[in-house]
C-alpha positions in Angstrom: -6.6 1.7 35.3 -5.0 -2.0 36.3 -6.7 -4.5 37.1 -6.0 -6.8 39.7 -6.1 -10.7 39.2 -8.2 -11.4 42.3 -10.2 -9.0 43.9 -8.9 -9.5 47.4 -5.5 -10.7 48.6 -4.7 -12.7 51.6 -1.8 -14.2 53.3 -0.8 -16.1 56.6 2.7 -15.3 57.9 4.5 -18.4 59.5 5.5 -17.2 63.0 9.6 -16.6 63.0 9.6 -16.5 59.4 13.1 -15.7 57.7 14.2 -12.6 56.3 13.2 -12.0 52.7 11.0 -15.2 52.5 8.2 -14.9 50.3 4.6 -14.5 51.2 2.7 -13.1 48.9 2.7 -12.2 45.1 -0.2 -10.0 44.2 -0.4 -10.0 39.5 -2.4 -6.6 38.2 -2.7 -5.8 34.4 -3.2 -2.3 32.5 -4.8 -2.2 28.8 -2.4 0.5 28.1 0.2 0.7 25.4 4.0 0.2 26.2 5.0 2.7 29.1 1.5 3.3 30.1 0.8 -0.7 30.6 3.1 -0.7 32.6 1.8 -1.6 37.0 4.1 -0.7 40.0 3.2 -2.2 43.6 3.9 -0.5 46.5 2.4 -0.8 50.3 0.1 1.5 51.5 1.8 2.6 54.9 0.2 1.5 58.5 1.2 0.2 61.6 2.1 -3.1 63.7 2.2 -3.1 67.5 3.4 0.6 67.1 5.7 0.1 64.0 5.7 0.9 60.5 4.8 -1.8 58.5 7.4 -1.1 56.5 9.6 -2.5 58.8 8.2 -6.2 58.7 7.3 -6.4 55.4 8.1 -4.9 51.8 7.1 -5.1 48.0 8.8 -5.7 44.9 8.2 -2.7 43.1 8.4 -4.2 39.6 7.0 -8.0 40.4 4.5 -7.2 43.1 
């Protein structure tokens, strides 16, 4: 399974921050061999104020 760097990840968001500004980069290794090794991030869905997080925020699939 990967590992994560740090065991927990926070991050303050600057109120009125720009578009595609970056706030976070999260690092995760896998002892696996070539294609196997290889980590993908993705957000776990929930909700702000009633919208889909999704919509505020997103994750670079291949960078974290």
């Amino acid at each position: 399974a990967p590992v994560f760097a740090e065991e927990r990840y926070s991050a303050r968001v600057a109120e009125n921050n720009a578009a595609g500004a970056l706030v976070l980069t999260v690092r995760a290794t896998d002892a696996d061999w070539g294609q196997n090794a290889r980590v993908r991030y993705r957000l776990a869905e929930g909700w702000v104020r009633g919208a889909p997080l999704s919509s505020y925020v997103s994750v670079q699939a291949e960078t974290g």
